[in-house]
MDTraj code that builds the backbone (N, CA, C; nanometers):
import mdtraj as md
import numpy as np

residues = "UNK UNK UNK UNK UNK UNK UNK UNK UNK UNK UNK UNK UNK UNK UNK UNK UNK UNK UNK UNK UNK UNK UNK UNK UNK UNK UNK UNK UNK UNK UNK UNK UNK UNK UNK UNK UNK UNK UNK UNK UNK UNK UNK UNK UNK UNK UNK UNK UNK UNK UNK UNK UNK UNK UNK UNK UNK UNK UNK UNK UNK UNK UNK UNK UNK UNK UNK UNK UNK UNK UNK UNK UNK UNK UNK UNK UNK UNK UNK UNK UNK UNK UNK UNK UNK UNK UNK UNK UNK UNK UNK UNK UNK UNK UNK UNK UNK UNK UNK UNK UNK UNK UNK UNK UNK UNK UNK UNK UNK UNK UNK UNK UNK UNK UNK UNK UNK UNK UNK UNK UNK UNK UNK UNK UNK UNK UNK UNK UNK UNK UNK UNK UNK UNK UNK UNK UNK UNK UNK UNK UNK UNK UNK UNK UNK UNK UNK UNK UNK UNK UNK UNK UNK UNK UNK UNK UNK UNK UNK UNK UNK UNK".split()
xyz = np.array([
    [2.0029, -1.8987, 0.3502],
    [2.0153, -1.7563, 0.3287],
    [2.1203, -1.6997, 0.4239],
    [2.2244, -1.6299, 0.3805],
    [2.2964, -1.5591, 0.4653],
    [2.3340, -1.4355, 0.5070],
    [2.1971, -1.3545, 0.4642],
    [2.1695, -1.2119, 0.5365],
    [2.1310, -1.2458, 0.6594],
    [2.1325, -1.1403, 0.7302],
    [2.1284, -1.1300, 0.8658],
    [1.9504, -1.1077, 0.8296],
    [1.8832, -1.1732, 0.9653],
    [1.7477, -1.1281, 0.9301],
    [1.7166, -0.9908, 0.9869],
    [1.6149, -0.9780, 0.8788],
    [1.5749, -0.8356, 0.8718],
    [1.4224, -0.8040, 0.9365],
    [1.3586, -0.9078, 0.9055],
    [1.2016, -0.9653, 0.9894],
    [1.2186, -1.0395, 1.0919],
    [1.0834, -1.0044, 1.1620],
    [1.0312, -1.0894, 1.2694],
    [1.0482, -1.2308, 1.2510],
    [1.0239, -1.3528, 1.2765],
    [1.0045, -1.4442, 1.3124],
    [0.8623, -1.4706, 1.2782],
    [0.7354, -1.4212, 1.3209],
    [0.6054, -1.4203, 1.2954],
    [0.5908, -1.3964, 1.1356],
    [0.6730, -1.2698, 1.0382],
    [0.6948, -1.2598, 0.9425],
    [0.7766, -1.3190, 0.8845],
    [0.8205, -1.3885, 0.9262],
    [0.9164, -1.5236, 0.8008],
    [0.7906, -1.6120, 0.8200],
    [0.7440, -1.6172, 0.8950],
    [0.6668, -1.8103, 0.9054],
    [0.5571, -1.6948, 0.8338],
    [0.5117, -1.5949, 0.7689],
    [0.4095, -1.5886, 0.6395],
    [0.4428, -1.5763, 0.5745],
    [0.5741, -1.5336, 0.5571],
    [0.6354, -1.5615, 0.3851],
    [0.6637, -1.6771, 0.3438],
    [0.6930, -1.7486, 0.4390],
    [0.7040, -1.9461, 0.4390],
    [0.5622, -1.9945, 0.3928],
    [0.4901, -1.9376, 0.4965],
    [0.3427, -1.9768, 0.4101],
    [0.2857, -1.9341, 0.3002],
    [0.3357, -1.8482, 0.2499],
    [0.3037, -1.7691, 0.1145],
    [0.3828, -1.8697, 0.0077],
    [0.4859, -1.9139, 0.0355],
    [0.5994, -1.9605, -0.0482],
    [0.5530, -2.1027, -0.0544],
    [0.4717, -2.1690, 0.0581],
    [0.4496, -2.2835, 0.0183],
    [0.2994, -2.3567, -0.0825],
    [0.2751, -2.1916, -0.0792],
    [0.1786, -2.2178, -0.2188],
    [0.2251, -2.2940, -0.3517],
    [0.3528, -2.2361, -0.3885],
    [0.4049, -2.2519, -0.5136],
    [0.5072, -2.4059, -0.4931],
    [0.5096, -2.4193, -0.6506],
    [0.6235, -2.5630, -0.6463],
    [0.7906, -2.4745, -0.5827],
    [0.8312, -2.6148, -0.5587],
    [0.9699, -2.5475, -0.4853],
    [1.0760, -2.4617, -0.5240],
    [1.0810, -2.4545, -0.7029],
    [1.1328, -2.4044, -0.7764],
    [1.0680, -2.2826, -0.7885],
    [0.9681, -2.2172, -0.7900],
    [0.8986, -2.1313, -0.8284],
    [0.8792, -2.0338, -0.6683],
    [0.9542, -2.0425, -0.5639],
    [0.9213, -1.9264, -0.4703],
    [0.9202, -1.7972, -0.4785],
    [0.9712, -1.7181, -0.6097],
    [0.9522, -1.6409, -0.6032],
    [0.8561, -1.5847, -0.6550],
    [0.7993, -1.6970, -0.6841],
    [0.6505, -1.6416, -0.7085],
    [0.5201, -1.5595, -0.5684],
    [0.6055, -1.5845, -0.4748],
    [0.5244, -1.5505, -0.3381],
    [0.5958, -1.3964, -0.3142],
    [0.6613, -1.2986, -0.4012],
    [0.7322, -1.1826, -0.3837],
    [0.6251, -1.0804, -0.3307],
    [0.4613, -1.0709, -0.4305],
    [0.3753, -0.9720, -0.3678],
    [0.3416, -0.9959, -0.2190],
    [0.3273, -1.1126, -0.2084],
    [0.2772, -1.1554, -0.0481],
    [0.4287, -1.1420, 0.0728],
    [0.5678, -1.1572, -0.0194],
    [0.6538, -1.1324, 0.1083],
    [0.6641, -0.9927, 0.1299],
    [0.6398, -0.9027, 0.0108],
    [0.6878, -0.7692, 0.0060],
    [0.5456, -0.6912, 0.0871],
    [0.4538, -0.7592, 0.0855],
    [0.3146, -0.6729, 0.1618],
    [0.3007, -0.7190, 0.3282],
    [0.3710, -0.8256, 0.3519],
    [0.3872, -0.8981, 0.4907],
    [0.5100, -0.7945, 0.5340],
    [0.6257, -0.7831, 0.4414],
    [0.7608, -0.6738, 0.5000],
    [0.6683, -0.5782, 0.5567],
    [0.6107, -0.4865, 0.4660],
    [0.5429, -0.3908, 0.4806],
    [0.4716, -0.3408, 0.5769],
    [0.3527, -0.4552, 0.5820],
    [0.3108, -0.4559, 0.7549],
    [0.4162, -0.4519, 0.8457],
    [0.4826, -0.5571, 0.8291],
    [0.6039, -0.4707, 0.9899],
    [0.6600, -0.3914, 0.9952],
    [0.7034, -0.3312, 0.8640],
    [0.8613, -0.2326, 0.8743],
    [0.7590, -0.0668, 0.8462],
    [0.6677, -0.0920, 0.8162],
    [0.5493, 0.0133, 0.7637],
    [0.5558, 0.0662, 0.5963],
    [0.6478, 0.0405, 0.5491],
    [0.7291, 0.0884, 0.4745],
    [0.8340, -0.0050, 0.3815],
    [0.8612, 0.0165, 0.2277],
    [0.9819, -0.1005, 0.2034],
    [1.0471, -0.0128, 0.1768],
    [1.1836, -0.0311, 0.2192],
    [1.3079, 0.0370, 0.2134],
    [1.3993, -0.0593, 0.1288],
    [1.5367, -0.0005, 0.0726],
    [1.5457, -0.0831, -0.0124],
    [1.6296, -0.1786, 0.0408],
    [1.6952, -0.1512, 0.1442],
    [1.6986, -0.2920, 0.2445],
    [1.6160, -0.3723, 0.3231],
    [1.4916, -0.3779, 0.3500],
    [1.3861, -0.4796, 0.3208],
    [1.3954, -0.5500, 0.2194],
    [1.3766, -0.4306, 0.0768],
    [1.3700, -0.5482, -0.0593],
    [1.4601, -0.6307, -0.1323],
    [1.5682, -0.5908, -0.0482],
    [1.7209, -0.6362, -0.0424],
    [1.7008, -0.7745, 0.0280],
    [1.6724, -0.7948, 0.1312],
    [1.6111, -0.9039, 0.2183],
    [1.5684, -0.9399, 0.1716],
    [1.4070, -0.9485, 0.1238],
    [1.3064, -0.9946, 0.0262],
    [1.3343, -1.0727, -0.0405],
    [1.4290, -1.0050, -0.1678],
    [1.5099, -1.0496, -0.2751],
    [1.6142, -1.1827, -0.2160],
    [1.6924, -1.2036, -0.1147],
    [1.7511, -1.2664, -0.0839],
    [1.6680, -1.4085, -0.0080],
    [1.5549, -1.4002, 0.0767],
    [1.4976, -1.4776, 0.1150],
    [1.3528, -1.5580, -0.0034],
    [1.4005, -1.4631, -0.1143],
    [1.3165, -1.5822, -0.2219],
    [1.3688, -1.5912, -0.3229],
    [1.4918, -1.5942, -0.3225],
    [1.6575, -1.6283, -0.4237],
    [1.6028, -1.5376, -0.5543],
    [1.5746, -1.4522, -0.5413],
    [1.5888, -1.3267, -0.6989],
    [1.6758, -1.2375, -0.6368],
    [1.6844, -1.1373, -0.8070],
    [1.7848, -1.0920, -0.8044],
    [1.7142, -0.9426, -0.7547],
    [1.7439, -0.8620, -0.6856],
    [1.6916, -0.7631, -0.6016],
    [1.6038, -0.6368, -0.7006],
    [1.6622, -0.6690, -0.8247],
    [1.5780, -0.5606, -0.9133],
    [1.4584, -0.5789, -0.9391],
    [1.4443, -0.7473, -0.9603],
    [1.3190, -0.8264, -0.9722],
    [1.2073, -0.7864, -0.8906],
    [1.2476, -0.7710, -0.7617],
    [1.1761, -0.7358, -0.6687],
    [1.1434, -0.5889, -0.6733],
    [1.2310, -0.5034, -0.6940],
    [1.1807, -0.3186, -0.6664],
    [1.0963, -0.3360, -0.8122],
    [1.1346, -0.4070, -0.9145],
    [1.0423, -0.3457, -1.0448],
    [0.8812, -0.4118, -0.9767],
    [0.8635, -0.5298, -0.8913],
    [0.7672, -0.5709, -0.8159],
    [0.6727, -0.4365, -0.7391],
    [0.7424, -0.4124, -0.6431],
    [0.7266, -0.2751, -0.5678],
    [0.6902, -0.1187, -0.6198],
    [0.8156, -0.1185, -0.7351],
    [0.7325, -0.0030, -0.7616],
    [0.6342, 0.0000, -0.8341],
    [0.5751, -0.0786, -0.8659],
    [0.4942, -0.1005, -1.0175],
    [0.3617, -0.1084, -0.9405],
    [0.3961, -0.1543, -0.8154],
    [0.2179, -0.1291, -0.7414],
    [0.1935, -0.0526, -0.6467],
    [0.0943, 0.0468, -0.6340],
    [0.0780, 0.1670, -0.5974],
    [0.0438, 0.1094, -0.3976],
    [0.0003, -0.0274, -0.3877],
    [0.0094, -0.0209, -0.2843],
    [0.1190, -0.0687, -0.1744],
    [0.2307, -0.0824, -0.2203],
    [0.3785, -0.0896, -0.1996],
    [0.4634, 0.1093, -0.1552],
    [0.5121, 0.1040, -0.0627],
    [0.5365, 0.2851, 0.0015],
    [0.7141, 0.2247, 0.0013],
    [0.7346, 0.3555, -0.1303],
    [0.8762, 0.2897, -0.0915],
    [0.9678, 0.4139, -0.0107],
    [0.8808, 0.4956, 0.0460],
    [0.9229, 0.5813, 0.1165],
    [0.8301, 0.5533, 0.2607],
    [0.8546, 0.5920, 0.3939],
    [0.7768, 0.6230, 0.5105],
    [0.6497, 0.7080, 0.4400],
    [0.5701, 0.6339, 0.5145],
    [0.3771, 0.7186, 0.4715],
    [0.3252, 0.7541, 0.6500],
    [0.2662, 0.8208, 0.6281],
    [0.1530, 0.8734, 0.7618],
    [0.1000, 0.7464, 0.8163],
    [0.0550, 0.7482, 0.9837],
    [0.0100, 0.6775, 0.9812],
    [-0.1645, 0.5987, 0.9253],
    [-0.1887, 0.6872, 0.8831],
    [-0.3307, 0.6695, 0.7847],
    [-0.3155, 0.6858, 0.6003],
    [-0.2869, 0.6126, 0.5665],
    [-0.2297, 0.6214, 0.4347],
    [-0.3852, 0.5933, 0.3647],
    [-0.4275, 0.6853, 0.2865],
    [-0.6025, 0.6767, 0.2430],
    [-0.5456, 0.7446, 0.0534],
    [-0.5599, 0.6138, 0.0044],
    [-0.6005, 0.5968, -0.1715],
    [-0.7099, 0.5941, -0.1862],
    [-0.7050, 0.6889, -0.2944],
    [-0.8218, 0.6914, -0.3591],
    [-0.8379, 0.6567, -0.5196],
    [-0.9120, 0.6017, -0.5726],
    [-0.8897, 0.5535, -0.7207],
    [-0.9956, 0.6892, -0.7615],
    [-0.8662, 0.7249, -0.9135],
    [-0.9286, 0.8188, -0.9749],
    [-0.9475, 0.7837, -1.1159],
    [-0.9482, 0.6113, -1.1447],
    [-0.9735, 0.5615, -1.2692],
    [-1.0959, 0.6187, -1.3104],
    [-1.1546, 0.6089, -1.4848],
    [-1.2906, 0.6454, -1.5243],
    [-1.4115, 0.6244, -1.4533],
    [-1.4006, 0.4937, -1.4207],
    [-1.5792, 0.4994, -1.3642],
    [-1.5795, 0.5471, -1.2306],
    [-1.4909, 0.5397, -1.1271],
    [-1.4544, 0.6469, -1.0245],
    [-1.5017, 0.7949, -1.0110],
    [-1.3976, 0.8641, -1.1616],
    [-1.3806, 0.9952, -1.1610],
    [-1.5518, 1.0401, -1.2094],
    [-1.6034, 0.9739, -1.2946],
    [-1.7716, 0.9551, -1.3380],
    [-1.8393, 0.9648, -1.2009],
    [-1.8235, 0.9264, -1.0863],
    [-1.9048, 0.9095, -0.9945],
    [-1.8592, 0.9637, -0.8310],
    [-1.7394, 1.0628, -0.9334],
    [-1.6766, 1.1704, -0.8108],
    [-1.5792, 1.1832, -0.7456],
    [-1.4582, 1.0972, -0.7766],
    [-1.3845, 1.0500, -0.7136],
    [-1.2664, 1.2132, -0.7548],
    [-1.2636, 1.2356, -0.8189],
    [-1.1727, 1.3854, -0.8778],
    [-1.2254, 1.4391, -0.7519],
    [-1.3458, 1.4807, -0.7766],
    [-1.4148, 1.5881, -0.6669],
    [-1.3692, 1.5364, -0.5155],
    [-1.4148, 1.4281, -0.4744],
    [-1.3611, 1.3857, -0.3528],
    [-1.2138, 1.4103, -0.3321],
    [-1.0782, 1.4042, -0.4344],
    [-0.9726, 1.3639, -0.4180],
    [-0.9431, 1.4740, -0.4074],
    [-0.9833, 1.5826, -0.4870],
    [-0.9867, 1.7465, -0.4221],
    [-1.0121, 1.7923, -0.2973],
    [-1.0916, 1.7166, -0.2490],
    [-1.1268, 1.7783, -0.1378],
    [-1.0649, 1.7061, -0.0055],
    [-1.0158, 1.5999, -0.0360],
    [-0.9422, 1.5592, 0.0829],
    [-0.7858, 1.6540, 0.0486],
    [-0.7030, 1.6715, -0.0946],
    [-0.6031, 1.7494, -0.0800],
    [-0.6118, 1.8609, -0.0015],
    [-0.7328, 1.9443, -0.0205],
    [-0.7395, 2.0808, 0.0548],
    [-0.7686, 2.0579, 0.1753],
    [-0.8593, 1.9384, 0.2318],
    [-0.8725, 1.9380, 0.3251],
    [-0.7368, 1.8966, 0.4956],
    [-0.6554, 1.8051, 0.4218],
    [-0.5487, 1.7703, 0.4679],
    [-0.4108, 1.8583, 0.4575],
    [-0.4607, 1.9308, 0.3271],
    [-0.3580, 2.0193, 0.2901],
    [-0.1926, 1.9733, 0.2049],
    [-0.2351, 1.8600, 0.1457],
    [-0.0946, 1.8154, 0.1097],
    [-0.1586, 1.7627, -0.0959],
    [-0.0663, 1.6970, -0.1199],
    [-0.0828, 1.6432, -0.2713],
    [-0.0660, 1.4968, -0.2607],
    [-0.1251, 1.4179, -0.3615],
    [-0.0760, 1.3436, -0.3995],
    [0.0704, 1.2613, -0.3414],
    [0.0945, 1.1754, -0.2923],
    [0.2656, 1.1068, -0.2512],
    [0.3249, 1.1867, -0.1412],
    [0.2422, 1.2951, -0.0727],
    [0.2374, 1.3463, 0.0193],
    [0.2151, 1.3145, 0.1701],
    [0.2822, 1.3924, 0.2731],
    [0.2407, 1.3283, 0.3851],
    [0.2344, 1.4572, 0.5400],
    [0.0764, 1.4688, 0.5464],
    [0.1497, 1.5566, 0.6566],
    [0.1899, 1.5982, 0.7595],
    [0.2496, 1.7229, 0.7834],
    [0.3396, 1.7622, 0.8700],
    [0.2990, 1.6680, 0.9946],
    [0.2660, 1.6585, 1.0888],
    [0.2387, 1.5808, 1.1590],
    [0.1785, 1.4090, 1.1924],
    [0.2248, 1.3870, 1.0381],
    [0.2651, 1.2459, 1.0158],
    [0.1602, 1.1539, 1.0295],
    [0.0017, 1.2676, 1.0537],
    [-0.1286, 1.1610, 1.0232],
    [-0.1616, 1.1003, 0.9238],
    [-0.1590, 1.1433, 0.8661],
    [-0.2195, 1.1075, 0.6797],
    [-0.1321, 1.0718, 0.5575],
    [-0.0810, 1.0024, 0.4756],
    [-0.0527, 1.0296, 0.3507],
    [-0.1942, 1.0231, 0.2857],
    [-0.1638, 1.0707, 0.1361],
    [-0.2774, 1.0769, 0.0070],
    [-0.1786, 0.9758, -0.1202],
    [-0.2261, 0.9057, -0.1687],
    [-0.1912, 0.8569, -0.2599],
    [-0.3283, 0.8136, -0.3698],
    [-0.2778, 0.8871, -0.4771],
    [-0.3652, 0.8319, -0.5894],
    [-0.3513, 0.6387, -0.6127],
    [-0.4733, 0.6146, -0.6555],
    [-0.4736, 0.4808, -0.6827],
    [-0.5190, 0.4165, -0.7568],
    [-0.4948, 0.3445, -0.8570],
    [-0.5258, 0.2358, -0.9724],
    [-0.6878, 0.1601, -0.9318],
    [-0.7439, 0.1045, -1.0414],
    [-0.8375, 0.0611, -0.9790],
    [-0.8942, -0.0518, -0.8996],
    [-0.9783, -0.0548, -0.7815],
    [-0.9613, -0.1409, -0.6807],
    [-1.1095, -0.2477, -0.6859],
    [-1.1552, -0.2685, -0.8028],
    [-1.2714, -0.3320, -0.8777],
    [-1.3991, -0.3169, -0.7790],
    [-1.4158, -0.1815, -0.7392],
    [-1.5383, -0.1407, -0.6914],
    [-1.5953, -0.0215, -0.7264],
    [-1.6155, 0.0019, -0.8523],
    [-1.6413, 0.0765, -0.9462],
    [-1.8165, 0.1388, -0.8905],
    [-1.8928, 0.0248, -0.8501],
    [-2.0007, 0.0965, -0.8451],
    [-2.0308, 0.1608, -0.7154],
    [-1.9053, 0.1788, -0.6158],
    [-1.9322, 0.2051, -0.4787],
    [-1.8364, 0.3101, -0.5011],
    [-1.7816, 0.3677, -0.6157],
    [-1.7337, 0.5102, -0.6345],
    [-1.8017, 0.6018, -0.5732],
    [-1.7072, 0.6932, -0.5115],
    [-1.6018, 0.6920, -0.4760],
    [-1.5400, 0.6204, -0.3828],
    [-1.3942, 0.5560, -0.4308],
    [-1.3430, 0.4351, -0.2982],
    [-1.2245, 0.4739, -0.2360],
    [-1.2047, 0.4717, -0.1037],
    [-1.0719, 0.4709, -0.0399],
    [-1.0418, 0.3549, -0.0086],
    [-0.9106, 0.3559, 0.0037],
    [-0.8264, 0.2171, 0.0908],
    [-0.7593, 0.2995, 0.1844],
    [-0.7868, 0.2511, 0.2951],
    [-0.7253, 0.3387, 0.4228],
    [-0.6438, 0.2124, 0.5022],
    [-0.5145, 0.2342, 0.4772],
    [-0.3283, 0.1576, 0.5149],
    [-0.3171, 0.0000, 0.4057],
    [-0.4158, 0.0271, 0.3204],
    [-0.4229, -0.1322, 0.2274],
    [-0.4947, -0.1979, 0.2326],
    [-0.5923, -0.1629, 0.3429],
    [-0.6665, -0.3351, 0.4231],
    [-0.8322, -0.2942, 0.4432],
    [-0.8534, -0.1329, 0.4690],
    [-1.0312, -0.1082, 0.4829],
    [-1.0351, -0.0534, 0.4288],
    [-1.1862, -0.0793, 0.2772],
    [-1.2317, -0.0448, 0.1699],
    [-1.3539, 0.0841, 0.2252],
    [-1.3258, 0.2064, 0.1705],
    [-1.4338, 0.2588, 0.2260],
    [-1.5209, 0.3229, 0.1330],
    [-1.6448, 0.3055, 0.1043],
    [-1.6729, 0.3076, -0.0190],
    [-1.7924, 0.4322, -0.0151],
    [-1.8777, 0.5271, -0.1271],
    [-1.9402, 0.6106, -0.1881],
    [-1.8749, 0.7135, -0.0704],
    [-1.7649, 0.7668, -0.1012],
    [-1.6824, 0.8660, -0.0040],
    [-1.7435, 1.0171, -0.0615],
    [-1.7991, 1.0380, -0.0128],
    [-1.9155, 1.2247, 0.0085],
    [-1.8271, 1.3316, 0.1264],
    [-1.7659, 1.4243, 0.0592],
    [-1.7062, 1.5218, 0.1292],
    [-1.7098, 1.4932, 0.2733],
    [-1.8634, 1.5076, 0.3456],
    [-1.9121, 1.4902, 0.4776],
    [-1.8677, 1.3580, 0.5433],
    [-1.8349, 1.2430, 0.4268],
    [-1.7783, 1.0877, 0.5247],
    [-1.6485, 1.1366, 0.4543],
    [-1.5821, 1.1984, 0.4150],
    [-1.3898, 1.2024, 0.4355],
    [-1.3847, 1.3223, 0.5509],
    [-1.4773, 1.4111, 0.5774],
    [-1.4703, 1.5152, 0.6811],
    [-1.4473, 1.3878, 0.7849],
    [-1.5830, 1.3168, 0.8390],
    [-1.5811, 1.2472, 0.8890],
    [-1.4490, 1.1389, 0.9649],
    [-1.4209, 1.1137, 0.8333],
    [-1.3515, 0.9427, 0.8539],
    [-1.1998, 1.0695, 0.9273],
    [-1.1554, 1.1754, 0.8324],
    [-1.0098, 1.2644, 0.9056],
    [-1.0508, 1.2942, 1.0720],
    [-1.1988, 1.3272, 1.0796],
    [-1.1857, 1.3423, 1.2038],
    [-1.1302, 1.2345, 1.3153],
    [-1.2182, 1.1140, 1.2499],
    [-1.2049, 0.9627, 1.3246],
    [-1.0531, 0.9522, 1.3716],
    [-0.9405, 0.9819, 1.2848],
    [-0.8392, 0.8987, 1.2964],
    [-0.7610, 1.0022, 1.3179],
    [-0.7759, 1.1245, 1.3294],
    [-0.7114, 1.2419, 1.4134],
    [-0.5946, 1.1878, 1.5166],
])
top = md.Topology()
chain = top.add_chain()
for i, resn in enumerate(residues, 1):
    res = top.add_residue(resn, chain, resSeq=i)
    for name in ("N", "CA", "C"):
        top.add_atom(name, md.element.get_by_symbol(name[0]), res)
traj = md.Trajectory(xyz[None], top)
């Protein structure tokens, strides 16, 4: 590869390990796992990350953003540092998740792909995260599932991470 690197060292040797899942021909099959490893470090994919990306698993760079944008937990802009999805699929919105997702907008004060002013929080709507019966669910930065979310535990959890 003859981009200049763009990652850590710690983050190449998991995209190496991601990549050595697949036959040798097939690395780019490890694109969700290099593009969510970028992510963790850079916080964010920019489109020089996915430029990188693209170059360190020999595709062609579009391959990769149609990758990125197509999944809601990919930020192809800078997010807050508490980035909290919420799925507002059917059996969700059945068991409150509208109501909750209302009430964290007003409560945070921003919308949807939003982030605010003081750079605690984004809100991002979210696809569903196959925990339907623990509606309402957050994902708070990708990685902690927080599940039957009641006005009083998102009061809660904003206070926590203040």
């Amino acid at each position: 590869m003859n981009a200049p690197l763009l990652l850590n060292p710690e983050s190449l040797a998991k995209i190496d390990k991601a990549i050595a899942k697949y036959p040798p021909d097939q690395k780019q099959s490890a694109v969700m796992a290099a593009l969510t490893i970028a992510q963790d470090e850079k916080g964010w994919l920019s489109t020089e990350t996915m430029d990188f990306v693209a170059a360190y698993l020999g595709m062609p760079p579009i391959a990769v953003y149609e990758v990125a944008s197509f999944y809601t937990m990919y930020d192809l802009k800078p997010v807050g540092r508490n980035k909290l999805s919420i799925c507002t699929n059917l059996p969700c919105a059945l068991q409150g998740a509208n109501k909750a997702a209302e009430h964290l907008k007003q409560k945070l004060g921003i919308g949807f792909g939003e982030t605010t002013a003081d750079g605690a929080f984004t809100l991002k709507e979210s696809e569903c995260m196959g925990a339907c019966g623990d509606a309402p669910v957050v994902i708070r930065n990708n990685k902690k599932m927080l599940c039957a979310m009641t006005a009083d535990k998102l009061d809660k959890l904003i206070e926590e991470l203040k």
